[in-house]
C-alpha positions as CSV (number, residue, x, y, z in Angstrom):
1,X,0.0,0.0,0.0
2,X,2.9,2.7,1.0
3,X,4.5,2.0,-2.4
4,X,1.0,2.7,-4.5
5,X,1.0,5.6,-3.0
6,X,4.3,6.8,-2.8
7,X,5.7,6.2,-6.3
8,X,2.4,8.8,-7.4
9,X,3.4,11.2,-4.7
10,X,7.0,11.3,-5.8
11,X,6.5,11.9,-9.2
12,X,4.4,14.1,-9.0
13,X,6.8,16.4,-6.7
14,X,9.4,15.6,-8.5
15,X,7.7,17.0,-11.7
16,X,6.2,19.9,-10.6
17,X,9.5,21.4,-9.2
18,X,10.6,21.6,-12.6
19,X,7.1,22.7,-14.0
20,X,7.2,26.9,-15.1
21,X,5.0,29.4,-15.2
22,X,5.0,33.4,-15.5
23,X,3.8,35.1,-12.5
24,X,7.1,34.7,-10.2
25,X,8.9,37.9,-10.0
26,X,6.5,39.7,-11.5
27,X,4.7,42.4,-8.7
28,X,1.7,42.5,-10.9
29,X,1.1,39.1,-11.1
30,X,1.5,38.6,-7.2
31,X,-1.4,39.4,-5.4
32,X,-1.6,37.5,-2.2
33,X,-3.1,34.2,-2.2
34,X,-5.1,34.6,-5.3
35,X,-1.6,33.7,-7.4
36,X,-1.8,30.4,-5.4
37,X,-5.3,29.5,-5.5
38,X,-6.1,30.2,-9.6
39,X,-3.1,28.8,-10.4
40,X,-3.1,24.9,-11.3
41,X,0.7,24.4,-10.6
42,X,0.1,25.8,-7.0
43,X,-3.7,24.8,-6.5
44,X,-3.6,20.6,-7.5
45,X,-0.9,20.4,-4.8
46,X,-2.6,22.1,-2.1
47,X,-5.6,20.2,-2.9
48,X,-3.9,17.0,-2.8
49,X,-2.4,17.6,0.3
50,X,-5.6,18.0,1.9
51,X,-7.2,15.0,0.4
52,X,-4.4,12.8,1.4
53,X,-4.6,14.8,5.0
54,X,-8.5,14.3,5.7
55,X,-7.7,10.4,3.9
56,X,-5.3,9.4,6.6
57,X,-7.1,11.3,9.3
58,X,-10.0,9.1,8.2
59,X,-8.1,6.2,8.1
60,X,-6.6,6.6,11.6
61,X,-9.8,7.1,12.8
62,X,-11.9,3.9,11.3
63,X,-9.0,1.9,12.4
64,X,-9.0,3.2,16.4
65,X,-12.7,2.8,16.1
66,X,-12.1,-1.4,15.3
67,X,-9.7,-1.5,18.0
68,X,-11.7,-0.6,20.4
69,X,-14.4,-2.8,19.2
């Protein structure tokens, strides 16, 4: 299960560290959190982190609730 997961995860920050876009540098581009949130290359991270985030919380809690079964 780890592996499944981790091969994904690795790839995909391994590809989007090389992934460029205009916007950096640029003070008219950069206008708080909006440049993170509109932007794909900065928004599909964030969401996957929380999915995977609420996932395992999830996770942790189904399996605490069948221990104590």
């Amino acid at each position: 299960m780890l592996r499944f997961v981790s091969i994904p995860a690795v790839s995909l920050i391994l590809t989007s560290a090389v992934f460029a876009h205009e916007g950096h540098g640029d003070a008219a581009h950069q206008h708080g959190a909006t440049h993170y949130v509109v932007n794909p290359s900065h928004a599909v991270p964030i969401v996957l982190t929380v999915a995977a985030v609420i996932g395992l919380g999830l996770l942790i809690r189904r399996t605490v609730r069948s221990w104590r079964q």
